[in-house]
N, C-alpha and C positions, 0 to 999 in steps of 0.2 A: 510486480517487482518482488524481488527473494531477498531476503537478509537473515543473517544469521543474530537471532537473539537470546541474550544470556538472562535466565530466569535465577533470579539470587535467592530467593527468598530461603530461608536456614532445612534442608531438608529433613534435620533432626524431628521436624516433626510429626514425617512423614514412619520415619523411621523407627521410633523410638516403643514403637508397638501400639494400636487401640482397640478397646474391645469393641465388640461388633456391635454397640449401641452408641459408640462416641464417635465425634465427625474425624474422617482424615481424606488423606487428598487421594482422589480417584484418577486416572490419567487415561485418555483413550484417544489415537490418533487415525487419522486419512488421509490418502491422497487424494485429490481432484485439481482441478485446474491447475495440475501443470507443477503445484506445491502440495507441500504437506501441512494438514490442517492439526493442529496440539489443543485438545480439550480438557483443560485443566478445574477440579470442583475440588471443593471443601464441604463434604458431608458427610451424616451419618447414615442416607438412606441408598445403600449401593443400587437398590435397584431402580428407582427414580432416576439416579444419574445415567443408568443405562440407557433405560428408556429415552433421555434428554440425549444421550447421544446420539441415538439410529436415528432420532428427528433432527437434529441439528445437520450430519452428515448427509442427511438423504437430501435435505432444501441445499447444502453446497453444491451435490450433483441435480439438483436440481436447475441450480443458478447455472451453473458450466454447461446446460443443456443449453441455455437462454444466450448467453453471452461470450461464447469462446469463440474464436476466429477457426478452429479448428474442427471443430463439430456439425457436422451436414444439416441444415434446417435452424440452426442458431439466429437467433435475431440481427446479431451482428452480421452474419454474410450472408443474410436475407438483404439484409438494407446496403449492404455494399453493393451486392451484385444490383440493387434498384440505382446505383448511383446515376444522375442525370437522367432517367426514366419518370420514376414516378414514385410520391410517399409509399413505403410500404407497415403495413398494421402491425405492431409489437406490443408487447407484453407491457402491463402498466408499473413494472418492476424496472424494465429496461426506459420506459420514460421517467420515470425517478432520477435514474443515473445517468441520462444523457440531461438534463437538468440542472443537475448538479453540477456536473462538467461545464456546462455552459456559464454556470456561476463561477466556477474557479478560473475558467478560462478569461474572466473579466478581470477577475481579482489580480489575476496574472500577467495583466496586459499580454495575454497570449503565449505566456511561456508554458501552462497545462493545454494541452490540445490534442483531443484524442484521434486528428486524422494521422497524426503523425503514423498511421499507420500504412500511410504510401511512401514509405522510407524503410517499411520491416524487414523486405525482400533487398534492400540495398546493405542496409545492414544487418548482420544477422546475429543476433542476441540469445537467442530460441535456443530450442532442442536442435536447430539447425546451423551454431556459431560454425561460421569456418575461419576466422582471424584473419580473414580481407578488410583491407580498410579501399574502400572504393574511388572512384577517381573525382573527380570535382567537376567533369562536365556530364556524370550520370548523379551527382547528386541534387545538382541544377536543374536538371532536366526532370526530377519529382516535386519540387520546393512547389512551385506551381499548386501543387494539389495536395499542400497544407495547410490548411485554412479554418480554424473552429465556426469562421461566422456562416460557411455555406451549409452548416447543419441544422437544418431547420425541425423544429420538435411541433406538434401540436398534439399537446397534450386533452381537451378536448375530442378530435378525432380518435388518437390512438394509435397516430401515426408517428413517422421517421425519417424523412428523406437527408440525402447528400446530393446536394446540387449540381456535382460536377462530375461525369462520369472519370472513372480513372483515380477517387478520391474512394480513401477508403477507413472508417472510424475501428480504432482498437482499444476497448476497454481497460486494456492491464493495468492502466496506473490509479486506476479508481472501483472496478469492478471486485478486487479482492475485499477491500474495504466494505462493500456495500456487505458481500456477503456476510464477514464478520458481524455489522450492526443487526443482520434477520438473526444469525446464533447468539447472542446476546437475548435477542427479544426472545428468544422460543426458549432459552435455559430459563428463563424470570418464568415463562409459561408453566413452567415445570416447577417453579417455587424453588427455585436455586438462585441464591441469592451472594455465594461467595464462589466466586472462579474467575479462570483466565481462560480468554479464547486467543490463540497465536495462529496465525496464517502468515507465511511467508514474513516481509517486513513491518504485518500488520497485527496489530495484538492490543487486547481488551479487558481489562485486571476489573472486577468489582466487591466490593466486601474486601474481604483480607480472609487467609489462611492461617486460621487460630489466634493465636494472639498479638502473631506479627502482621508487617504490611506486606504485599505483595513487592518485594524489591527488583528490581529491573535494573541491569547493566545497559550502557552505551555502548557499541562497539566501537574500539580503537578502528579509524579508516585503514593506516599501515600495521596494524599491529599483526597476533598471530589469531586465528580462526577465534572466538570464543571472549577474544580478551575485550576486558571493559575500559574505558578512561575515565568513566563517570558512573555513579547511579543515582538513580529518585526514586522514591517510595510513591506507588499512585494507589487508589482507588476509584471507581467510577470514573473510570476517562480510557480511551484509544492511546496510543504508542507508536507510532509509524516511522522507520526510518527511510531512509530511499540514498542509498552510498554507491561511488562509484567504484565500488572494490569487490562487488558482487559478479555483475557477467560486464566482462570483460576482459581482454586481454592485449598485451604490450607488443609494440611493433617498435624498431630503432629507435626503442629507450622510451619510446610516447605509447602513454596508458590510452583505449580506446572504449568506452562501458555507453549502458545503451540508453543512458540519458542524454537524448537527442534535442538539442535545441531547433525547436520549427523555423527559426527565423532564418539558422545558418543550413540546418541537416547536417549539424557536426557534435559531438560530444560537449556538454559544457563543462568548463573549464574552471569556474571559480567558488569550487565547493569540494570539499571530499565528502560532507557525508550532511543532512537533516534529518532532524527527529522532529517531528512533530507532537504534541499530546493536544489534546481538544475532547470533546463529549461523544463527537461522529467517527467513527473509522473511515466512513465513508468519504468526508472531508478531509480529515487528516490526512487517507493513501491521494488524494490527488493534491493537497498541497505541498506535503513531503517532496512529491517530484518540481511542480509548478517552482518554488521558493529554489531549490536546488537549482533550476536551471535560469531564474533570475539571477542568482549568483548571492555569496554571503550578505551584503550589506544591505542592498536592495530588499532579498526577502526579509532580513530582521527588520524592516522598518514595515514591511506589510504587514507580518505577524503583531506586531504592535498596535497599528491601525485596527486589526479586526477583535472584535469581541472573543472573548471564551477559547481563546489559541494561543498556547505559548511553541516557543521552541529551542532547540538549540545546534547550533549551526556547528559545524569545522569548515574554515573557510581553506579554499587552494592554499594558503598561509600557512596552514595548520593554526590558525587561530579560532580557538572557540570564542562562541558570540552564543548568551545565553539569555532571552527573553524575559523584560521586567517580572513577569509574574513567576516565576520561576529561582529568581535568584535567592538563594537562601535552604532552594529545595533541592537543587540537585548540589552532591556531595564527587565534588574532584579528586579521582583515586591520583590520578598525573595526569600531564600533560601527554595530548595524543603524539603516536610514533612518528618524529618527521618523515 
């Protein structure tokens, strides 16, 4: 999932000149998987931070090898094409994340669910949107073969099967996330200890940039590209939003985006936008969506329930709903655009 996020923090400090033994901020970006990746450091050692980026980029395209739907040999459409055959062996990176998913998909009572990937070709979100909204007896006719529970993991083996042939698993809504948490681990490897890692809706602030916090905008769901309704100052925590203002587009006046509810195979409807923040990326990009497509009130009471997870919601309403732990911290520039 993509989102556009506004990094606030004062760039005066970037700006304002440093000699070449005091820290300022280094900025180095990439594309892979489909986004663009923003490698954001507070140092003084420029070449250390180089260094931490050719490793940090290289394990993204490393992951995009493992996990894209799109890449010949990927685990992902290794294990599809095994669907209703037989386990097939994957990477102990890719049972992590199919794991995971299976936790959230609980958490969810089934609103995270990564087969939803027998719906992709119905509806097309991708580099392949074509602004069809499809009919109701071919979106029936996939529903069948959305299912989180026939994905079985044995992690032991090393294996990965889908039980059903014609069923097919798609990482996007949790696979970005995961990456973010390896570039996280491998900047600390490097002894870098204040940055921001941003991938698409996914983004990872730790330390602080000189003497301020790392400040983070909200995006307004209706607003203009950029614009914020809120901000919170973080450190040491993930960022994830998941809005339905991203891919998408409007057909006789009804907005269509590609947060797909499994239960209907239709867009859900009673949220514009979650942010999630928590420790994981990894969790936070698959709850951002899961909570989203349970809908505003539903997910606020999940996030509540679970340990070390705040969030804050714009519900279909446009009512913001902001997580006990949280209230006090995020600062309302306005109310978001009806």
């Amino acid at each position: 999932m993509t989102l556009r996020l506004q990094w606030l923090v004062v760039m005066a400090i970037a700006a304002g000149g440093c000699a070449p033994d005091e820290p300022r901020l280094i900025v180095k970006a990439h594309r892979t998987m489909g986004s663009e990746v923003r490698v954001t450091v507070w140092t003084a050692q420029e070449s250390v931070a180089y260094d931490a980026f050719d490793a940090v980029f290289a394990e993204f395209d490393r992951l995009d090898a493992l996990l894209s739907i799109w890449k010949p040999g990927s685990d992902v459409l290794r294990i599809n094409a095994g669907a209703g055959q037989a386990p097939v062996a994957v990477s102990p990176e890719t049972i992590e994340i199919l794991q995971a998913a299976q936790r959230v998909s609980v958490w969810t009572d089934g609103k995270f669910d990564i087969t939803f990937g027998a719906l992709s070709d119905v509806w097309r979100f991708d580099h392949d949107q074509d602004n069809r909204v499809p009919g109701a007896v071919e979106i029936a006719a996939r529903l069948p073969l959305v299912d989180h529970r026939r994905v079985v993991v044995d992690a032991g083996a090393g294996t990965a099967f889908v039980e059903v042939a014609g069923m097919r698993i798609h990482l996007g809504g949790i696979g970005k996330g995961y990456a973010v948490d390896r570039a996280v681990a491998l900047l600390r490897v490097y002894g870098i200890r204040d940055f921001m890692v941003q991938f698409g809706g996914d983004l990872y602030v730790s330390g602080q940039p000189g003497d301020g916090p790392w400040r983070l905008g909200i995006n307004d769901p209706r607003g203009a590209p950029d614009e914020s309704f809120a901000t919170i100052d973080l450190r040491d925590a993930t960022f994830s939003t998941s809005g339905d203002y991203e891919r998408f587009f409007i057909a006789d006046g009804v907005r269509y985006h590609h947060l797909l509810d499994p239960e209907t195979g239709h867009p859900a409807r009673d949220s514009r936008s979650v942010t999630i923040v928590a420790a994981s990326a990894m969790v936070a990009d698959a709850l951002s969506t899961g909570v989203f497509i349970m809908g505003a009130h539903k997910g606020m009471e999940l996030v509540e329930r679970l340990p070390d997870v705040e969030a804050v919601i714009v519900s279909a309403g446009n009512e913001v709903l902001i997580s006990s732990g949280l209230r006090g911290r995020v600062q309302l520039i306005r109310a978001p655009t009806p």
